[in-house]
C-alpha positions, 0 to 999 in steps of 0.5 A, spaced: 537 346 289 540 351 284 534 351 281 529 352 287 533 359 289 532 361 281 524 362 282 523 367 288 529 371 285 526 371 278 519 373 281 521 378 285 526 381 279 520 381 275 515 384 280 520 390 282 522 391 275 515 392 273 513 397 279 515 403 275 512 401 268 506 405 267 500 403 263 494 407 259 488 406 256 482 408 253 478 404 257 474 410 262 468 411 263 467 416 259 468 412 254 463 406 256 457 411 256 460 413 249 459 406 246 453 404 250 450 410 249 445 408 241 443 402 247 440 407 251 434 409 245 429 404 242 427 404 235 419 406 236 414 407 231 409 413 232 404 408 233 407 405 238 407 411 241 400 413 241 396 411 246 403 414 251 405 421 253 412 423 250 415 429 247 419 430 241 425 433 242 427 435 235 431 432 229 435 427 228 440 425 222 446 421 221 451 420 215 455 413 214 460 414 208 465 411 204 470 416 202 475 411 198 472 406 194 477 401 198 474 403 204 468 399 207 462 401 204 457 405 208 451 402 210 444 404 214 445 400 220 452 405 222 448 410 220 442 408 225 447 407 230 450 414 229 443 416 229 442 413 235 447 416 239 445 424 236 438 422 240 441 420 246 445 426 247 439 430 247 436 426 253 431 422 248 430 415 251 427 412 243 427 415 236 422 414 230 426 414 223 424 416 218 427 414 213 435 412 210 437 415 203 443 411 199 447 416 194 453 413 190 459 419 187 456 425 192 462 429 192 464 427 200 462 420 199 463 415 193 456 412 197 453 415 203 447 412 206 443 418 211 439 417 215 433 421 218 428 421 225 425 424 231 429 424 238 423 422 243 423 422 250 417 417 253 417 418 261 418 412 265 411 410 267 411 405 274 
């Protein structure tokens, strides 16, 4: 019987005591649109494009790179990435890359990879 009475005491000592507790996150929506930003931009080709209208809103470049040699190594798909969101913070909807470059011992880096490309904006068609 003593044990039937411990259980809503205990749960009502948990519940009140946990009132005053306040909790942070990262999780905003400011930072949903952050990380799912690079989704909102497609990787084109320019022949892709050619039977469409689109503009072209500028230049877009983006850097992974490995400061320390411990750290993990720079490579072209978190440059992409990074390329990606660029493009979308200019209003682009796809992006033609030109071209990634690897450099080893830059100075900044030990390896670097750089990435280049347009930022297109393709109007939705219906």
């Amino acid at each position: 019987m003593k044990m039937f009475m411990f259980w809503p005491t205990f749960t009502a000592c948990l519940l009140t005591a946990c009132s005053s507790v306040s909790f942070d996150s990262n999780l905003n929506p400011h930072n949903f649109s952050e990380y799912f930003k690079p989704s909102q931009v497609e990787t084109v080709t320019y022949a892709e494009l050619a039977d469409k209208t689109y503009s072209v809103l500028g230049a877009v470049h983006a850097l992974s790179c490995q400061q320390n040699a411990d750290d993990f190594p720079a490579n072209a798909a978190d440059a992409r990435t990074e390329l990606k969101r660029k493009a979308a913070d200019m209003g682009a909807n796809a992006l033609v890359i030109h071209q990634c470059v690897r450099a080893e011992d830059t100075g900044a880096c030990t390896l670097s990879v750089t990435c280049y490309g347009d930022a297109i904006y393709v109007p939705e068609r219906k």
